[in-house]
C-alpha positions as CSV (number, residue, x, y, z in Angstrom):
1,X,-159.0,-40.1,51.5
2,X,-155.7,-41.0,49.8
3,X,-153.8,-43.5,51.8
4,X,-150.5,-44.8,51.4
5,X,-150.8,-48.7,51.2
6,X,-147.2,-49.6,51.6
7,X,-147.0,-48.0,55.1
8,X,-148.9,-51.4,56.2
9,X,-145.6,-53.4,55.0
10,X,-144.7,-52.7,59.0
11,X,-147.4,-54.1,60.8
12,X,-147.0,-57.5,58.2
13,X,-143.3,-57.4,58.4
14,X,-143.4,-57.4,62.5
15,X,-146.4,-59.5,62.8
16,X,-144.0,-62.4,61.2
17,X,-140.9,-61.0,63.6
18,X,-142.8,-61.1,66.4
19,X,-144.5,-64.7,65.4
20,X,-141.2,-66.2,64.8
21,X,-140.5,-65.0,68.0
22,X,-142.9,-66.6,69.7
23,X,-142.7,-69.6,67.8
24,X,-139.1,-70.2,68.8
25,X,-139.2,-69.3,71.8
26,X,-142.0,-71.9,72.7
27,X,-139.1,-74.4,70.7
28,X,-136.8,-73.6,73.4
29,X,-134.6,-72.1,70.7
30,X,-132.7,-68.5,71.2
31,X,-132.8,-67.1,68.1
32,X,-133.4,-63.2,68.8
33,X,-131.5,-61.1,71.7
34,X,-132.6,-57.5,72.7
35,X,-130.0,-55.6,71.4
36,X,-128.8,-57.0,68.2
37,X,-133.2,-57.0,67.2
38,X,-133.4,-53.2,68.0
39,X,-129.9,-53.0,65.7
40,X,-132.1,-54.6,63.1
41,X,-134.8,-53.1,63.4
42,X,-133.1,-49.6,63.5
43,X,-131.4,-50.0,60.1
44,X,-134.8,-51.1,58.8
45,X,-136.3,-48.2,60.4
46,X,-134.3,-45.7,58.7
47,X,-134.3,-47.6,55.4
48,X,-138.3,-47.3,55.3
49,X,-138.1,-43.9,56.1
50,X,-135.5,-42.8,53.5
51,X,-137.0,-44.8,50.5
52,X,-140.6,-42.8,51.6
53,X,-138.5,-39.3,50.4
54,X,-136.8,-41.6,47.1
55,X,-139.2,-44.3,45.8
56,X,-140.6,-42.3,43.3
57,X,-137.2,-41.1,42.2
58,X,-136.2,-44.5,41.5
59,X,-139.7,-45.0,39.7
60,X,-139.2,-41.5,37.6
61,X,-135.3,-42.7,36.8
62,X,-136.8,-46.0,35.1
63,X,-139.4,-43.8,33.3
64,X,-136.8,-41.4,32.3
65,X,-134.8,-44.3,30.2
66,X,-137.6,-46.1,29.0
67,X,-138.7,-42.8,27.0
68,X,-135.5,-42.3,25.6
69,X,-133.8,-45.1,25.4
70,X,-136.0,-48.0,25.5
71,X,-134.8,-50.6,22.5
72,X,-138.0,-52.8,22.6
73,X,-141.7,-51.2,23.3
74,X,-142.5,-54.7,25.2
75,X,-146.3,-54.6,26.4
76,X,-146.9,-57.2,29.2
77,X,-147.7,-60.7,28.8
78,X,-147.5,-63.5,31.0
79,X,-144.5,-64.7,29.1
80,X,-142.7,-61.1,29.4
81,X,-144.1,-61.4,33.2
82,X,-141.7,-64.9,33.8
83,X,-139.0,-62.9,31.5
84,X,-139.1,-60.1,33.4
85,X,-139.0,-62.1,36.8
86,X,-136.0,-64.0,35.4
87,X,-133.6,-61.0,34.1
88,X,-134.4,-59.1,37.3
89,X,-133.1,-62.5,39.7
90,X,-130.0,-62.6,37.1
91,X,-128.9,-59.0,37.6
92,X,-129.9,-59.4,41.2
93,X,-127.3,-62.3,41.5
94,X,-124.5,-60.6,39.8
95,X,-125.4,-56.8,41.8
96,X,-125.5,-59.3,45.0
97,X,-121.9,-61.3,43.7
98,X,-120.4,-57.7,42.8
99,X,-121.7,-56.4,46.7
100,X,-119.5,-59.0,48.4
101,X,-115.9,-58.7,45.6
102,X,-116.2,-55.6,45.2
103,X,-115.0,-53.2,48.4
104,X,-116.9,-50.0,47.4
105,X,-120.1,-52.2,47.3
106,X,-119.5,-54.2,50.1
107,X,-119.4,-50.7,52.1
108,X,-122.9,-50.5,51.1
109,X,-124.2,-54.3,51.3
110,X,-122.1,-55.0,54.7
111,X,-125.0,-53.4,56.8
112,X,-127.1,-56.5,56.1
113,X,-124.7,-58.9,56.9
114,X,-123.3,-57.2,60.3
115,X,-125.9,-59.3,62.5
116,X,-124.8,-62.2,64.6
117,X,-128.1,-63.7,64.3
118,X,-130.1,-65.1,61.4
119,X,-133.9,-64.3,61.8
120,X,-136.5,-62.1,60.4
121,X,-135.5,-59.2,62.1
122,X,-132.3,-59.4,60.4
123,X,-134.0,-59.3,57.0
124,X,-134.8,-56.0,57.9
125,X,-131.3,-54.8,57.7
126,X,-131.3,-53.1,54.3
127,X,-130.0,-49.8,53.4
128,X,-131.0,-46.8,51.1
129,X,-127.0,-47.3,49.5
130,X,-128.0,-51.1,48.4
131,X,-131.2,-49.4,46.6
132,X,-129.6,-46.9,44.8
133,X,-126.9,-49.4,44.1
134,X,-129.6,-52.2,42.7
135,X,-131.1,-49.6,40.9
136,X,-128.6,-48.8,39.2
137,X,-127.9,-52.8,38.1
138,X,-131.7,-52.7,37.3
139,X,-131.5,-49.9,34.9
140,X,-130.8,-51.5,32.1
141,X,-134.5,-53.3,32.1
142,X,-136.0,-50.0,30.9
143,X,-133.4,-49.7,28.5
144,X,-134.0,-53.1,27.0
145,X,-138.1,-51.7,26.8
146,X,-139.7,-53.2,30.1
147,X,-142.2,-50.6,31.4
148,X,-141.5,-48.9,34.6
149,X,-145.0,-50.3,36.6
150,X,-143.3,-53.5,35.3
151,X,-140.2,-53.1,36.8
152,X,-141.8,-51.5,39.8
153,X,-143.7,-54.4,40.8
154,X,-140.7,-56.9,40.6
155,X,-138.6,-54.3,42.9
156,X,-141.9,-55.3,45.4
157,X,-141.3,-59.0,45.0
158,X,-138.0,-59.4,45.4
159,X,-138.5,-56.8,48.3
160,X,-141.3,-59.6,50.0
161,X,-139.8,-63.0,49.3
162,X,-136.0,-62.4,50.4
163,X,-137.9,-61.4,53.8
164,X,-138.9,-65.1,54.3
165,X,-135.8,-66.8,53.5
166,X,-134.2,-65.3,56.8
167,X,-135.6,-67.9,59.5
168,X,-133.8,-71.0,61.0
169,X,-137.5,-72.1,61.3
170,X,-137.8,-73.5,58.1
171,X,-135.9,-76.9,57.0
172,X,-135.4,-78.1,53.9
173,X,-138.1,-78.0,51.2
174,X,-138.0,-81.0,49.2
175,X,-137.8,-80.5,45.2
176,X,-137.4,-77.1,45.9
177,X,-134.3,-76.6,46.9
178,X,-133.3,-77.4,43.8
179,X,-134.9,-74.0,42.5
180,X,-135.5,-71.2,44.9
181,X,-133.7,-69.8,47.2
182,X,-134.4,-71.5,50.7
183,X,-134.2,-70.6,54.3
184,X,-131.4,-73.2,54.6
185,X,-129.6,-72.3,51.1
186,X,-129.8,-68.0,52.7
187,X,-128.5,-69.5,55.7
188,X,-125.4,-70.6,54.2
189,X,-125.4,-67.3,52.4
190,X,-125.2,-65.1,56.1
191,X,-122.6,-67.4,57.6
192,X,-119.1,-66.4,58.1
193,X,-117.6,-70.1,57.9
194,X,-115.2,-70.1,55.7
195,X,-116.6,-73.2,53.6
196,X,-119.6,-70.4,53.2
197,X,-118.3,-67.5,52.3
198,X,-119.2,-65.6,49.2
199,X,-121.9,-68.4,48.1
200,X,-125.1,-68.6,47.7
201,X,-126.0,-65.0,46.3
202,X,-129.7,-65.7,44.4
203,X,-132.5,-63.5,45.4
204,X,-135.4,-65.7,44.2
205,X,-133.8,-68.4,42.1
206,X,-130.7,-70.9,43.2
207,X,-130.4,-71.2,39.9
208,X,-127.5,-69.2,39.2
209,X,-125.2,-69.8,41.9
210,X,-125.0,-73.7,40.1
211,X,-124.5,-72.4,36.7
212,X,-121.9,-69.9,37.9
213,X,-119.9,-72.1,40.7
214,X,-121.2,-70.2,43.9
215,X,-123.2,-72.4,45.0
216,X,-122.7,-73.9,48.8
217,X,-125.0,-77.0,50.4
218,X,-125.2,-76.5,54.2
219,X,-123.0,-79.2,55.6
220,X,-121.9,-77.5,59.1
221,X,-123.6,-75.3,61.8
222,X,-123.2,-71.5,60.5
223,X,-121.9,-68.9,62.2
224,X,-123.9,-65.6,61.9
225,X,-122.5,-62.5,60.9
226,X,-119.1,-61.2,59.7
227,X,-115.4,-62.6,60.0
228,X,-114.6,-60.1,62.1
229,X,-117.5,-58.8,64.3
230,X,-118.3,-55.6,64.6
231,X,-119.1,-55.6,68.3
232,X,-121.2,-52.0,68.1
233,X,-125.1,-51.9,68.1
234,X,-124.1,-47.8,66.9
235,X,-126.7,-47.1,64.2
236,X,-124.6,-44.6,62.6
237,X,-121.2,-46.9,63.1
238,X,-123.3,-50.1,61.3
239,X,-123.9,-48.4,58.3
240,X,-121.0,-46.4,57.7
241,X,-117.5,-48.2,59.2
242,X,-116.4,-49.8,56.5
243,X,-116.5,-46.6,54.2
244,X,-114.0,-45.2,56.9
245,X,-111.6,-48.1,56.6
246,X,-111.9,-47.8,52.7
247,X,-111.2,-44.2,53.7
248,X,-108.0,-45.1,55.6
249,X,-106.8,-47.6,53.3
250,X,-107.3,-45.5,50.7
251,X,-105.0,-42.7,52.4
252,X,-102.2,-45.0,53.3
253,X,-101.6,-45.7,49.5
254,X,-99.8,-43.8,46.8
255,X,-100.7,-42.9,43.6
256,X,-103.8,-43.0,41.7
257,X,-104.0,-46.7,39.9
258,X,-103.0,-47.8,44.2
259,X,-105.8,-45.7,45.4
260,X,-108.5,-47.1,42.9
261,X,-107.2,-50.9,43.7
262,X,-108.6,-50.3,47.0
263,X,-111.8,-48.8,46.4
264,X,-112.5,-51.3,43.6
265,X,-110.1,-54.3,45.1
266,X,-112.1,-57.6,46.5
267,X,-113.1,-57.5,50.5
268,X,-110.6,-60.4,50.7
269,X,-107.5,-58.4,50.2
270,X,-108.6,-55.7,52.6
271,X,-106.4,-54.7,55.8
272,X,-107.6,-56.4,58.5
273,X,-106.7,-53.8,61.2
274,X,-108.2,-50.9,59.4
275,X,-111.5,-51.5,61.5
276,X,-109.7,-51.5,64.8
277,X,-107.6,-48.5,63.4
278,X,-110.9,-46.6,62.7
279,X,-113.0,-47.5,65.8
280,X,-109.9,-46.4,68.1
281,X,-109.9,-43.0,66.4
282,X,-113.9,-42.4,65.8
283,X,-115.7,-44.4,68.3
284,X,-115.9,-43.2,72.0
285,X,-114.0,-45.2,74.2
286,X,-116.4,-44.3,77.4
287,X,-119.5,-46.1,78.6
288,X,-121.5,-45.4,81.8
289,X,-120.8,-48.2,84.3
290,X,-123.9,-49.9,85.3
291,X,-125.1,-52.8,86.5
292,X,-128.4,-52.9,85.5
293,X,-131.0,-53.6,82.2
294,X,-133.5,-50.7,83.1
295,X,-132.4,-49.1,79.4
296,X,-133.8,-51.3,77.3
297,X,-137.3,-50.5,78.9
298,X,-136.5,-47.3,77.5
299,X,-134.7,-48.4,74.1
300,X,-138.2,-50.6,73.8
301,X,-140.4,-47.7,74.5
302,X,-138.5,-45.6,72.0
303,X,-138.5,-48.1,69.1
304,X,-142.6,-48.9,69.6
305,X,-143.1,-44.8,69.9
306,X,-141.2,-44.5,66.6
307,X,-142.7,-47.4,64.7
308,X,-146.3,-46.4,65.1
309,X,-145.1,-42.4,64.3
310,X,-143.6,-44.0,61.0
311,X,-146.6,-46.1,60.3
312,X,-148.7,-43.2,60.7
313,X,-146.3,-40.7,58.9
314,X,-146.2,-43.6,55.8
315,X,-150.1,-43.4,55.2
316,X,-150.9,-39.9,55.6
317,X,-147.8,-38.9,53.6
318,X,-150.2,-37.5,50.8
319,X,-151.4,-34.8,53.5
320,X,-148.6,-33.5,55.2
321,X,-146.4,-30.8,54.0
322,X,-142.9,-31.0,53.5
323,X,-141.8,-29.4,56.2
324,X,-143.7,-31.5,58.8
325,X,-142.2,-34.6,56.6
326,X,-138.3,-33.3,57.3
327,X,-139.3,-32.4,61.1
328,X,-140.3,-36.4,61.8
329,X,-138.0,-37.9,59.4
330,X,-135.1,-35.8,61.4
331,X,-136.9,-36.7,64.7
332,X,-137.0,-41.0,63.6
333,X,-133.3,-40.4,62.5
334,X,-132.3,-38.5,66.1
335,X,-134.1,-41.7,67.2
336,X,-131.9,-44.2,66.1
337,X,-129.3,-42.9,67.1
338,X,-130.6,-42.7,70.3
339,X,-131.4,-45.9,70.6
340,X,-128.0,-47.1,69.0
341,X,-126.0,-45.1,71.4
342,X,-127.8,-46.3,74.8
343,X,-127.6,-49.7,73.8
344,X,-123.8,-49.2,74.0
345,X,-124.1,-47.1,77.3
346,X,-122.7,-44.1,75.8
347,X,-122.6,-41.0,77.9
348,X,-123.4,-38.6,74.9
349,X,-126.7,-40.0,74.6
350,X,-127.4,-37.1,77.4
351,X,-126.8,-34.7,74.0
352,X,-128.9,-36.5,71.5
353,X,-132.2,-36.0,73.8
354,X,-131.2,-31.7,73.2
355,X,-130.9,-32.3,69.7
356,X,-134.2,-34.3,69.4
357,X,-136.0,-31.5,71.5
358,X,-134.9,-29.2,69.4
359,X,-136.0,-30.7,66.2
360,X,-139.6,-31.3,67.9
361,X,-139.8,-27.3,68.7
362,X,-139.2,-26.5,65.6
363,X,-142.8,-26.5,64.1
364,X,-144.0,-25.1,67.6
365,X,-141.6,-22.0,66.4
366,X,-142.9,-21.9,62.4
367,X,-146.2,-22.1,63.9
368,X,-146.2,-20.1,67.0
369,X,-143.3,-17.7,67.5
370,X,-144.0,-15.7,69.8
371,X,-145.5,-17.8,72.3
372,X,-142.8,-20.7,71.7
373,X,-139.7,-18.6,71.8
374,X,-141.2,-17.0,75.4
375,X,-141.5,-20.0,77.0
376,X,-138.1,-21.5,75.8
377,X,-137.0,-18.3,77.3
378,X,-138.6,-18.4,80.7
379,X,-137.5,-22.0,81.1
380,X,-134.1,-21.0,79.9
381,X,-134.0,-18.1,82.8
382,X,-135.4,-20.3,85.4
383,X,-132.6,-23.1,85.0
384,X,-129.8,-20.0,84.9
385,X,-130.8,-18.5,88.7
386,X,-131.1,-22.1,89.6
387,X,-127.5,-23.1,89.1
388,X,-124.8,-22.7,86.5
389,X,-124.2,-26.2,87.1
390,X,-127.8,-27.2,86.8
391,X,-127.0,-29.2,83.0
392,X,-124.4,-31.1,85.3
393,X,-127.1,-32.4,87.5
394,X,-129.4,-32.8,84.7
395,X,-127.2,-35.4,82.6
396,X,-126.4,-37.3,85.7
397,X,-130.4,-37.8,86.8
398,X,-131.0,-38.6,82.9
399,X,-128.6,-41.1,83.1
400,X,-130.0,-42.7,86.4
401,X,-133.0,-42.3,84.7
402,X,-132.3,-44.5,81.8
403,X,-129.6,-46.8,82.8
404,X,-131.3,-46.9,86.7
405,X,-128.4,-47.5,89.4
406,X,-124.8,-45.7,88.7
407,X,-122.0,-46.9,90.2
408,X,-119.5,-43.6,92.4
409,X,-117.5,-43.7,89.4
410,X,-119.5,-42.9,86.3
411,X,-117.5,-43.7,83.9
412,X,-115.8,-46.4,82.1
413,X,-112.7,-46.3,79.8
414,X,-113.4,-49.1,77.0
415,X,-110.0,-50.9,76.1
């Protein structure tokens, strides 16, 4: 059989989560809390699941220009190897430096940085947006004549060693830290102290943050995550909120040359009540009033549920059809969502369960028509003669189901 190899990059990537975990936690030290971990993990979730459906796409693009445009026909050498390595950490540094002054790529790269904690988990926070981004960056490597496997490979390193440099675990390491990128030089890189923002931007090599002034030794404790917080664990809200305040911004000026300034201004200059702006209009402003942590027994049985389904879905890839694919990559991305939204006690979870269901019966119906669509039917008349106020009573035992004891009044306003 044909398996897919890079569907085990979940089991090692969590085997080091959960070890770190462990580790600190036997230090005394709090480094992971339950809901900003699933928030990680989620992002990284959907990220592994998206780049299953556009890897080779990325792969074909690189091939593509290398036919046709390749200056050089470089064959590989060790010396091309420790070239290659090099150019790729260079135009890593300046597509990292452009992600945090530029505001149309910070939309893309702010997903990573939105975590209040620095651990392993958080490495996970990467986004289909920053690929298609870096690949773009990367594409002149083919054009200069490095092979595609070449490149390839690189894109696998610089996916594996970044990983490691997000632990608090890890002190200073000697010489080194005048060379690579360290835990304690990334560090510097995810706090939101003003001494550390916008430094610190190499991949693999420190290197280039000395040569090009953005370089930052860790002097004082760092504080993790953005300037302003983003206070939502909402999957869809963590990777798309500051594209709405571009959005906004963006409507509030006139003229074309204004516009453009704002897409293509620096994060620095950006209006600092768009985000509360945005998340008054878009975000819902009830929770369920509880006063108790039953959900995240759910949340956790969701998120270990959908990472073995992914894992599984990853290495038999070769053998399911295309259809099957969409029906559990929709079904992982209803997931999230899930997740996100009861982590914020959201009501309209209650709707996200129909949705999921109905993306689950959908093979049932390709497959078995008749039969499906009868029983759906049946169930559907049963719940009618019941009571018409049957989906009522339904949402309200869901909730007690997941969020355990509800208080009289349901329902809280969120000011």
């Amino acid at each position: 059989m044909k398996y897919n190899i890079f569907a085990f990059a979940i089991p090692f990537f969590l085997f080091f989560i959960v070890l770190e975990y462990y580790i600190a936690k036997r230090k005394g030290l709090k480094l992971y809390s339950f809901s900003t971990t699933i928030a990680n993990l989620n992002v990284g979730v959907a990220e592994r699941l998206i780049d299953s459906f556009t890897a080779g796409g990325f792969y074909f693009f690189y091939a593509y220009l290398h036919k046709h445009f390749a200056i050089f026909d470089i064959k590989p050498s060790i010396l091309l190897w420790i070239a290659l390595l090099l150019a790729t950490d260079f135009i890593w540094y300046w597509y990292h430096r452009f992600g945090h002054e530029i505001n149309l790529f910070w939309g893309f790269h702010v997903v990573h940085h939105s975590s209040e904690e620095f651990n392993y988990s958080a490495a996970t926070r990467i986004t289909i947006f920053q690929a298609v981004v870096r690949t773009l960056f990367w594409s002149i490597l083919p054009v200069i004549g490095f092979p595609p496997h070449m490149i390839s490979i690189l894109l696998i390193v610089h996916g594996v060693y970044p990983f490691f440099t997000h632990t608090q675990l890890i002190g200073k390491l000697g010489i080194l830290e005048y060379i690579i990128v360290t835990p304690t030089h990334h560090s510097v890189h995810h706090a939101s102290n003003e001494v550390y923002l916008d430094k610190n931007y190499g991949d693999m090599f420190i290197i280039w943050d000395k040569l090009f002034g953005t370089f930052a030794e860790k002097t004082e404790t760092p504080v993790y995550g953005l300037t302003k917080q983003l206070e939502s664990k909402s999957f869809l809200w963590q990777h798309f909120h500051f594209l709405f305040e571009i959005a906004y911004a963006v409507s509030k000026k006139q003229g074309l040359l204004n516009k453009l300034k704002v897409i293509f201004g620096s994060p620095i200059a950006f209006d600092p009540e768009a985000r509360s702006i945005m998340e008054h209009k878009i975000l819902s402003k009830y929770k369920v009033r509880i006063h108790s942590n039953k959900f995240k027994q759910y949340v956790f049985i969701q998120m270990g549920v959908m990472l073995l389904i992914l894992f599984i879905f990853l290495l038999f890839e070769y053998y399911i059809n295309i259809f099957l694919q969409t029906i559990i990559a929709l079904t992982i991305i209803a997931t999230l969502i899930n997740c996100g939204a009861i982590l914020e006690q959201r009501r309209w979870v209650f709707y996200i369960e129909f949705v999921r269901v109905a993306i689950v019966s959908l093979p049932f119906i390709w497959y078995f028509p008749q039969t499906t669509i009868s029983i759906i039917a049946i169930i559907s008349l049963i719940i009618l003669s019941l009571d018409f106020d049957i989906v009522s009573k339904i949402k309200v035992s869901y909730l007690r189901f997941i969020y355990g004891h509800l208080e009289s009044k349901l329902f809280v306003k969120v000011e």
